[in-house]
C-alpha positions as CSV (number, residue, x, y, z in Angstrom):
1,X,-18.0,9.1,-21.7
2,X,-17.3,9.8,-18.1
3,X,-14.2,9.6,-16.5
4,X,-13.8,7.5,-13.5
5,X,-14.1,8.8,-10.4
6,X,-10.8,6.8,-8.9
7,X,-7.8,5.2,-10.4
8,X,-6.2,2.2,-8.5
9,X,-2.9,1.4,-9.6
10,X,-1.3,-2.3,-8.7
11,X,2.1,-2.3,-8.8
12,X,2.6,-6.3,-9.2
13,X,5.3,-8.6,-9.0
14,X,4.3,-11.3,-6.8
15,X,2.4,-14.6,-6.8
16,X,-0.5,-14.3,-9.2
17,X,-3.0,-16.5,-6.9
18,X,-2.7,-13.8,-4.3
19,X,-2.9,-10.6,-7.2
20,X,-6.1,-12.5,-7.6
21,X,-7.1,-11.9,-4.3
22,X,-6.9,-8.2,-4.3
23,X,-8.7,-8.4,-7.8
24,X,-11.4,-10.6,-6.3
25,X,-11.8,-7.6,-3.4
26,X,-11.8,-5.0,-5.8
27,X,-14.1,-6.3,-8.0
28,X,-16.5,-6.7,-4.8
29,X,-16.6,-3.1,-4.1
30,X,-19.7,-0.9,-4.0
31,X,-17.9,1.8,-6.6
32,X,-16.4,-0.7,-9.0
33,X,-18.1,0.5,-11.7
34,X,-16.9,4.0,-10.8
35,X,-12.9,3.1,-10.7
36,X,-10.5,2.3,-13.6
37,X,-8.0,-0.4,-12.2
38,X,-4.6,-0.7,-13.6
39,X,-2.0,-3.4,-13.5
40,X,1.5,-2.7,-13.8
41,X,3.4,-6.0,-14.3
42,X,7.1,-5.1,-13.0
43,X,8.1,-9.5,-13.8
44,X,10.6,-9.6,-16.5
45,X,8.0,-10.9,-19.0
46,X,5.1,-9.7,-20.0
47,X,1.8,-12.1,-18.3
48,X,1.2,-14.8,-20.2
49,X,-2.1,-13.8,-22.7
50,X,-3.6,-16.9,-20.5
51,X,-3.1,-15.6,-17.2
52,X,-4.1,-11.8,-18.4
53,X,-7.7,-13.2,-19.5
54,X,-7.7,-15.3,-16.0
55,X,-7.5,-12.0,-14.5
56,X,-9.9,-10.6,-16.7
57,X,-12.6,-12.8,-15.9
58,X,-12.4,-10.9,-12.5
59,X,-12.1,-7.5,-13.6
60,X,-13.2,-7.6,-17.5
61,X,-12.5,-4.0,-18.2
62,X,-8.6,-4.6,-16.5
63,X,-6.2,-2.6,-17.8
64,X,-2.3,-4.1,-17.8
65,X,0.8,-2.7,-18.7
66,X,4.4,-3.3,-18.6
67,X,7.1,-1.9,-16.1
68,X,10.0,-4.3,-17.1
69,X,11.3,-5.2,-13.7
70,X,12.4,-1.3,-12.8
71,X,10.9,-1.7,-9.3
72,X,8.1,-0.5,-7.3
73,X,8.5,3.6,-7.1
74,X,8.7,3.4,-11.5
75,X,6.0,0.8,-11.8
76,X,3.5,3.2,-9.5
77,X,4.8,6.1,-11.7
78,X,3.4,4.1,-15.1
79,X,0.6,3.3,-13.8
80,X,-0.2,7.0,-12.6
81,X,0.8,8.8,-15.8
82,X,-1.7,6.4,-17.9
83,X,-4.5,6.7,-15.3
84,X,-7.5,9.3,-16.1
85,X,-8.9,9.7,-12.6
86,X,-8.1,13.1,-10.8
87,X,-7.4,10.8,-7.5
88,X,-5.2,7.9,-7.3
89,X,-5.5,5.3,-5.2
90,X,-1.9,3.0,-5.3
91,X,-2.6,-0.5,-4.1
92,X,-0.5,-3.7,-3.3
93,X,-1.2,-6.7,-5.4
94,X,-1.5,-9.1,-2.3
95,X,-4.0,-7.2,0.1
96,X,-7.5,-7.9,0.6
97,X,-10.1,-5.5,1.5
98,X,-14.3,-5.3,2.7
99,X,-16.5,-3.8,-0.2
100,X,-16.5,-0.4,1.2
101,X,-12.5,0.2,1.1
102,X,-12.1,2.1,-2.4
103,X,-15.4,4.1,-1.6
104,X,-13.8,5.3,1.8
105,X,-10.7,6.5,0.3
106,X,-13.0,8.2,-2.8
107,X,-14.9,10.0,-0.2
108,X,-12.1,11.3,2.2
109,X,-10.1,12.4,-1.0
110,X,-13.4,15.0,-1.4
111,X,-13.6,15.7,2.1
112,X,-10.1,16.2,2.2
113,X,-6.6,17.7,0.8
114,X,-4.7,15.2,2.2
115,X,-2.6,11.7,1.7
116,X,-4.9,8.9,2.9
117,X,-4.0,5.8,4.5
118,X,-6.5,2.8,5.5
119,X,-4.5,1.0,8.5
120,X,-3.2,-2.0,7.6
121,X,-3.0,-5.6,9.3
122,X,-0.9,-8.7,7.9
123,X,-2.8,-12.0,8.2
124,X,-0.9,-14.4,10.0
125,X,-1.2,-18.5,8.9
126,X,-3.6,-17.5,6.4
127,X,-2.0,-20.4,3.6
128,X,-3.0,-22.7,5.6
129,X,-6.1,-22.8,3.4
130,X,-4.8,-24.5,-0.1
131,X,-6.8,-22.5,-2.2
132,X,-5.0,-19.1,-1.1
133,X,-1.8,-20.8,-2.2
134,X,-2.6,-22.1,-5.2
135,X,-3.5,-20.7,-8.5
136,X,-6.1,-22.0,-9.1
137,X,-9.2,-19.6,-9.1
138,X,-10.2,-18.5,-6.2
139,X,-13.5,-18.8,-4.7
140,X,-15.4,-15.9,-4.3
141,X,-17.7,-17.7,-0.9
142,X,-15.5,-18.8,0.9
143,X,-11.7,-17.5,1.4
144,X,-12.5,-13.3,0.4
145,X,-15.6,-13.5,2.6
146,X,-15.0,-15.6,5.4
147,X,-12.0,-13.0,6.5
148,X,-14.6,-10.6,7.3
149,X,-17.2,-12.3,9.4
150,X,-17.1,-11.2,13.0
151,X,-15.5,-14.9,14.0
152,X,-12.3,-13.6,12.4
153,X,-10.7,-15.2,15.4
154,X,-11.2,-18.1,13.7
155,X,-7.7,-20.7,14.4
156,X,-6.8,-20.7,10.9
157,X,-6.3,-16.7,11.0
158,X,-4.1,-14.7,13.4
159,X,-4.4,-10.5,12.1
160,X,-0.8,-8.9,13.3
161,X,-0.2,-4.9,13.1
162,X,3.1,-4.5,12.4
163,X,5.1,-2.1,14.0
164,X,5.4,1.0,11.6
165,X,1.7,0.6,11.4
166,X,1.2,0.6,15.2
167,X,3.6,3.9,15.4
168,X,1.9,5.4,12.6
169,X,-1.4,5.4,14.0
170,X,-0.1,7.0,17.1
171,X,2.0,10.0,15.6
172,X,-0.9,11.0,13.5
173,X,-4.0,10.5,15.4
174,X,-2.4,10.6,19.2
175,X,0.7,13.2,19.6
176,X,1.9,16.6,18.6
177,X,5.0,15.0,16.7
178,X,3.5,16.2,13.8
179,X,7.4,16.2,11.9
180,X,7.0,12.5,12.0
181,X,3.6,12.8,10.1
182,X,5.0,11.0,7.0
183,X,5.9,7.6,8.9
184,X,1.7,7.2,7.7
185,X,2.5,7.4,3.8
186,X,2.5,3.3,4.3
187,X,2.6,2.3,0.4
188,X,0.4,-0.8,1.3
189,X,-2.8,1.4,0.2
190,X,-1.8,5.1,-0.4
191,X,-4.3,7.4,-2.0
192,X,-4.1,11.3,-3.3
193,X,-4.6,13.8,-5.8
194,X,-3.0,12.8,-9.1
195,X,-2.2,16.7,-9.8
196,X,-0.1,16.3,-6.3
197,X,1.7,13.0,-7.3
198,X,2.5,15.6,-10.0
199,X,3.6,18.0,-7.5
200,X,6.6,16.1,-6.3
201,X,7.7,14.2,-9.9
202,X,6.2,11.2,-8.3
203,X,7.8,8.6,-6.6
204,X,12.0,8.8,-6.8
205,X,12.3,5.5,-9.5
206,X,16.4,5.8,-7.9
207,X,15.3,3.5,-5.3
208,X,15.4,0.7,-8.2
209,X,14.2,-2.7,-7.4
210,X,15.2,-2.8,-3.9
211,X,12.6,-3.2,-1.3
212,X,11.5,-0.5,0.5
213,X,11.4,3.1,1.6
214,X,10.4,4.8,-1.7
215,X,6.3,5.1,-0.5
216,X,8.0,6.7,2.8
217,X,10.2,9.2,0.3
218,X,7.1,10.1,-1.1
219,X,5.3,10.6,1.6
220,X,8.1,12.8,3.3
221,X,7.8,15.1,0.1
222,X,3.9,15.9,-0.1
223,X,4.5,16.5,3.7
224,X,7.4,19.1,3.4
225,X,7.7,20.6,0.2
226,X,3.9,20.7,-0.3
227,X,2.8,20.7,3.2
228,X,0.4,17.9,2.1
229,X,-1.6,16.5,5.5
230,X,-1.2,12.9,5.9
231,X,-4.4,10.8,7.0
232,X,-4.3,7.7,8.9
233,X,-7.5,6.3,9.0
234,X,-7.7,3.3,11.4
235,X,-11.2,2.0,11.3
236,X,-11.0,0.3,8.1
237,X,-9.1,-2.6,7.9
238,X,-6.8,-3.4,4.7
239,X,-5.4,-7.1,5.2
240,X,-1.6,-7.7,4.1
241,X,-1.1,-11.7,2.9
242,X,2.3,-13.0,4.7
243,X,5.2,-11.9,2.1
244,X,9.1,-13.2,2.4
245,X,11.2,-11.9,0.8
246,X,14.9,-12.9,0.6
247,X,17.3,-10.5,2.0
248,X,14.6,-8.1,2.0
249,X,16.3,-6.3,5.3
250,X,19.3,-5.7,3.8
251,X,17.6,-4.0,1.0
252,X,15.1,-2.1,2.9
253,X,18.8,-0.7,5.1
254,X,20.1,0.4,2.0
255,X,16.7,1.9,1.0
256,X,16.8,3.5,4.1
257,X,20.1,5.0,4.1
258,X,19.9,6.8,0.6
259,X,16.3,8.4,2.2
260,X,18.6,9.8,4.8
261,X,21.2,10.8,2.9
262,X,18.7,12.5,0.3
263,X,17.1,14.8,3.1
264,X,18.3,16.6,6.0
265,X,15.8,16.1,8.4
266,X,15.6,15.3,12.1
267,X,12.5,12.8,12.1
268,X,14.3,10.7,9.1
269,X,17.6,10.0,11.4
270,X,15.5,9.3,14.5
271,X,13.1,7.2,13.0
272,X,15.6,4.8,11.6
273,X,15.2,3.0,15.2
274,X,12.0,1.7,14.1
275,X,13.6,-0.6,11.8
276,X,16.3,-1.4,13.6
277,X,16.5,-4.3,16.2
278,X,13.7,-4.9,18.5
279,X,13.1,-1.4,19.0
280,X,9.2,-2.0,20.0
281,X,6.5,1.0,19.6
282,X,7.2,2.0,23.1
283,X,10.7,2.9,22.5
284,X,9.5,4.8,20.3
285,X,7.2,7.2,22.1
286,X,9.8,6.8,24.7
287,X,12.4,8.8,22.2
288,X,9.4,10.9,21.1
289,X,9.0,12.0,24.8
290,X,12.7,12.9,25.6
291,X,12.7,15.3,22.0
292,X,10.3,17.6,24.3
293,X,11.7,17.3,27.7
């Protein structure tokens, strides 16, 4: 039996109706039969047998385990030590994606030694459509397909780039600030070699259950201690569902602050601006400018 050609790993803890989502677009993929897919369920409780065959009838072959609520950085780490592809692909469970995303990641993982990132948009207003709220299944016509017709400027759907993603894009593919490379390792969709996950011990599982921070830890790593290139490709569109998440800020400070404290680098204490405020992209570059003058 071969062995798949691409593991994607789902670290999941939020609303099933939108994990169904990213299931729905993976299972519409022109490589799915070429991928193992992995859920790690980091809820307190195992999924319901009920709700693990409603995901099933999506992805048949689905394979689920159990994280136990330890968080984002130890879920991805499950999934990646029971995964039997040589490259990795780590996923959100509440992005959705056109039928050629997993193949673009398998084929610059080839072409390249690097850590890939597909750019990544949030949909704005996008539960104004019942079906994407509820849990009920989801169908396959209408709300997955419609968000990739050309009259995406459709009222009912706003796409947003967030700021880290703006920056990101312009560090890696615009300026010579290449210390500030890893601001691209944007855990959204991350993909690499699974021997160079290995490399590093994975993701740091100390960042517990807050939100935040651990994907750009890991990211830092490849890019230092294994001076792992960082690709930020930004012609393929990975589409975030709106999250909130209570008090998420405050957790994603603290996140931040043990990354600094863990590494003595310039980039990590000058980049803390970006989440600070209203520090906009421009101010930014504008900081990035006055490091070289």
């Amino acid at each position: 039996m071969n062995l798949p050609s691409l593991s994607v790993i789902i670290p999941s803890c939020n609303d099933v109706s939108r994990l169904q989502l990213t299931l729905l677009a993976i299972s519409k993929q022109d490589v799915v039969d070429d991928i193992e897919v992995i859920l790690v369920n980091d809820r307190k409780e195992p999924l319901p047998l009920e709700v693990q065959e409603k995901l099933r009838t999506t992805i048949p072959s689905l394979q689920i385990l159990n994280s136990n609520q330890s968080g984002a950085a130890s879920a991805r780490n499950i999934g990646a030590q029971f995964s039997s592809s040589e490259i990795l692909l780590f996923c959100d469970d509440d992005i959705i994606f056109n039928n050629t995303f997993i193949a673009n990641h398998l084929f610059l993982q080839k072409q390249n030694n690097a850590l890939v990132h597909m750019g990544g948009y949030d949909i704005l207003e996008v539960l104004r459509k019942k079906s994407l709220a509820s849990s009920a299944t989801i169908n396959p016509h209408l709300d997955y397909l419609f968000l990739f017709k050309n009259n995406i400027q459709d009222n009912l759907y706003r796409l947003h780039r967030n700021k880290l993603e703006l920056i990101a894009d312009y560090i890696i593919n615009q300026s010579n600030h290449v210390e500030f490379n890893w601001l691209g390792g944007i855990g959204g969709n991350l993909s690499l070699k699974k021997h160079q996950w290995e490399d590093v011990s994975g993701f740091d599982e100390n960042f517990s259950t807050r939100w935040g921070c651990e994907d750009l830890d890991f990211a830092f790593r490849l890019n230092y201690e294994c001076n792992l290139p960082i690709y930020y490709c930004n012609n393929v569109k990975a589409l975030h569902l709106p999250t909130y998440r209570e008090g998420s800020w405050i957790m994603h400070s603290k996140n931040y602050d043990y990354f600094e404290n863990k590494h003595t680098a310039r980039s990590i204490e000058i980049a803390a601006m970006i989440f600070q405020g209203n520090t906009t992209k421009a101010d930014f570059i504008e900081k990035l400018q006055s490091l070289v003058e």
